[in-house]
C-alpha positions as CSV (number, residue, x, y, z in Angstrom):
1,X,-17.3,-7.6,7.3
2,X,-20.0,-6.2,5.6
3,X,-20.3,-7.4,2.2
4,X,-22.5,-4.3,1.5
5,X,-19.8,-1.9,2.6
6,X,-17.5,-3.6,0.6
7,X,-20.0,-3.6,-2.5
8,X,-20.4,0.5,-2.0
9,X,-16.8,0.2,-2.4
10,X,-17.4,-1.4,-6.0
11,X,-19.9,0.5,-7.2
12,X,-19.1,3.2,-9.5
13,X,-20.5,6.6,-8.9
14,X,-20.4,6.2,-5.0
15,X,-19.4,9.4,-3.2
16,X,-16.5,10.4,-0.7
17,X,-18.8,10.5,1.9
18,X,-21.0,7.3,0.8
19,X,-17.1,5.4,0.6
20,X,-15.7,6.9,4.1
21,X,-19.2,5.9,5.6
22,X,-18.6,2.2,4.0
23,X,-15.0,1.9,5.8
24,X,-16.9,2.6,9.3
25,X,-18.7,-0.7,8.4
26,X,-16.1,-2.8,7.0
27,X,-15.4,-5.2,10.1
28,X,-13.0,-7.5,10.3
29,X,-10.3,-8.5,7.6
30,X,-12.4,-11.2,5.8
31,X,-11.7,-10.0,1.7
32,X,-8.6,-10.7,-0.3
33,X,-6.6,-7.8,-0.6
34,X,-7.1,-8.3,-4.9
35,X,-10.3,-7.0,-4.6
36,X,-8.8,-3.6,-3.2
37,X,-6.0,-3.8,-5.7
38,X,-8.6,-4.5,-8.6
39,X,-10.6,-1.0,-7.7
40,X,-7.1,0.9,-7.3
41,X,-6.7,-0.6,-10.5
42,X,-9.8,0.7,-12.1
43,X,-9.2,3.8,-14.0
44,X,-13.2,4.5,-14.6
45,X,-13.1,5.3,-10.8
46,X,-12.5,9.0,-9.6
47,X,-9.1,9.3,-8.0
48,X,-10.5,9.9,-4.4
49,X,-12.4,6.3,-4.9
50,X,-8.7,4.9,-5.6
51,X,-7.0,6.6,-3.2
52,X,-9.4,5.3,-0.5
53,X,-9.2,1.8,-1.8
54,X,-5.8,2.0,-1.7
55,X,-5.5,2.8,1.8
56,X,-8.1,-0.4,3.0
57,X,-5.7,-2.4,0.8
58,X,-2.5,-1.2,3.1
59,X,-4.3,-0.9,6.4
60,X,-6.3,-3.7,6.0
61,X,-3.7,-6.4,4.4
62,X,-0.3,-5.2,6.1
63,X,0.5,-6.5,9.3
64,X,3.1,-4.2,11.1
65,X,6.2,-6.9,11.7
66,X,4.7,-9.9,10.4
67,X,3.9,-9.3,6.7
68,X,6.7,-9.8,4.7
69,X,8.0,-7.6,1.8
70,X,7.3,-10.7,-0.6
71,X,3.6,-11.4,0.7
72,X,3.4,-7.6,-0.2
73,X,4.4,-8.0,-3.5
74,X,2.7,-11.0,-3.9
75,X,-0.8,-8.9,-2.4
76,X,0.5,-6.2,-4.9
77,X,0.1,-8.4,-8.2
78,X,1.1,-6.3,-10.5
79,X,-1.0,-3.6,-9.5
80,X,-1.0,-0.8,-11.5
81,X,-1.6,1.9,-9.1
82,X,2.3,1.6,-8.1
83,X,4.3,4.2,-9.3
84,X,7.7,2.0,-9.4
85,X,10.1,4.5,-11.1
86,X,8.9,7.5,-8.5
87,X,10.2,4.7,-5.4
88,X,12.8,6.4,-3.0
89,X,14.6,5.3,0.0
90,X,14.3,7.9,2.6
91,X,17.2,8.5,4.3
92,X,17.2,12.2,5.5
93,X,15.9,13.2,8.5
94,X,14.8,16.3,7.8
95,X,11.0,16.3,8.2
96,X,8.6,14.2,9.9
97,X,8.7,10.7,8.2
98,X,5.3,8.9,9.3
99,X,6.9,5.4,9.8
100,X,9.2,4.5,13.1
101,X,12.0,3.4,11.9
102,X,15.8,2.2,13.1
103,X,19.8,2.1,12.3
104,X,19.4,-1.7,10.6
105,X,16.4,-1.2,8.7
106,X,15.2,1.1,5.6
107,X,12.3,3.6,4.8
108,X,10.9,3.6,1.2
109,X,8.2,5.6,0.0
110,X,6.0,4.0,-2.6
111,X,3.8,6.8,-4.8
112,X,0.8,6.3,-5.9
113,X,-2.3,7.0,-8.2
114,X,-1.6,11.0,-9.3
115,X,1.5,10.9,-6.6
116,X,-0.3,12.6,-4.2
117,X,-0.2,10.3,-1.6
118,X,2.7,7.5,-1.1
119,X,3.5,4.5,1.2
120,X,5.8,4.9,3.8
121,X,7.1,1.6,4.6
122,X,9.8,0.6,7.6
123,X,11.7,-2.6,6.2
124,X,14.0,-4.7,8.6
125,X,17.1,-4.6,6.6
126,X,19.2,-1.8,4.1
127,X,17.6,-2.4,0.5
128,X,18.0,0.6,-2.3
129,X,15.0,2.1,-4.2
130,X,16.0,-0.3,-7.4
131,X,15.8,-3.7,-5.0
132,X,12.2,-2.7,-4.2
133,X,11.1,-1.9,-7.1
134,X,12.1,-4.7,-8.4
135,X,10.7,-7.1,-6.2
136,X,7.1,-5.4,-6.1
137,X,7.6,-6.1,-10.2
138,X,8.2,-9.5,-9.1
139,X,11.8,-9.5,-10.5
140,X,13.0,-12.9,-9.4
141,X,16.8,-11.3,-9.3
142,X,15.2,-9.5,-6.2
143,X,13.6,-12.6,-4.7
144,X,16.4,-12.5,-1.8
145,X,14.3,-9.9,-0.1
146,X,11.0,-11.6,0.1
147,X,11.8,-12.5,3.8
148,X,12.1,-9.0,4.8
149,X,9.7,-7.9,7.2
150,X,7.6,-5.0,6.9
151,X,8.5,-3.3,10.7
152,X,5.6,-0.6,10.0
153,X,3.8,1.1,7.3
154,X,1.8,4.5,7.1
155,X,0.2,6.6,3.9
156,X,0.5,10.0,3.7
157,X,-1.0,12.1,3.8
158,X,-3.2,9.7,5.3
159,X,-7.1,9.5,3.8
C-alpha cells in the first residue's frame, strides 16, 4: 500500500479528485480498517471525503463469505457514521437489490453519513433489522449472530 495514498486520505482539504486518485494507489490490504472508520468518523471532513472512506473501509476490510457479521462489528467499533435506527431488512423484490442473495439468508441495508448511500449486505441466516442493529452496537444479547457470515456486500449507489 501506499502510505502516501493513505495519508491524502487523512489530510483535510484534499479534493474528490486528489482522494479518487489516492484509491488507484492504495495497493494491497495492509491498514487496519480503524483508520477508515476514524475518517468516516471525522465530522471536519466534507461528506464526499466520508463517503469515500467509507467505501475503502467496506471494500477493503469485507471479505465476501469469510468475514463474519461479528468481525464486522468488531471492524465497526462504534463507528459513528452508522445510521442504526434507519437499518432495514430487505425483503421485497421489487427493484434491483445490489447484493446476490438466497431463500436461507437475509439482506440488510445499513445507511450512512447524510443516508445517501447505504450497505447492502447478504447475511447467511434470517436476522430482523433490530438483531443487527444491535450487534453492530455491540449488544451482547445479539452476540448469537457473530458467526454469521457475510455472503456478499455492495454500497450503493456505489462511489
Amino acid at each position: 500500500m501506499s502510505s502516501a495514498a493513505l495519508k491524502k486520505f487523512e489530510q483535510h482539504g484534499a479534493s474528490e479528485t486528489e482522494l479518487l486518485e489516492a484509491i488507484e494507489r492504495l495497493g494491497p490490504v495492509v491498514e487496519l480498517p480503524a483508520r477508515w472508520s476514524a475518517i468516516a468518523n471525522d465530522q471536519s471532513l466534507p461528506l464526499y471525503h466520508r463517503r469515500l472512506a467509507v467505501a475503502q473501509f467496506i471494500t477493503r476490510h469485507i471479505v465476501r463469505g469469510l468475514t463474519s457479521c461479528g468481525e464486522f462489528a468488531r471492524m465497526l467499533d462504534g463507528a459513528r457514521w452508522i445510521d442504526h435506527d434507519g437499518i432495514v431488512i430487505v425483503d421485497a423484490l421489487g427493484g434491483k437489490i445490489p447484493v446476490t442473495s438466497s431463500p436461507d439468508s437475509t439482506v440488510v441495508s445499513i445507511p450512512f453519513l447524510d443516508n445517501s448511500v447505504a450497505v447492502y449486505l447478504a447475511i447467511a441466516g434470517r436476522v430482523s433489522a433490530d438483531e443487527i442493529a444491535g450487534l453492530l452496537l455491540r449488544n451482547p444479547d445479539y452476540g448469537h449472530l457473530a458467526t454469521a457470515v457475510i455472503r456478499d456486500v455492495a454500497i450503493e449507489p456505489f462511489l
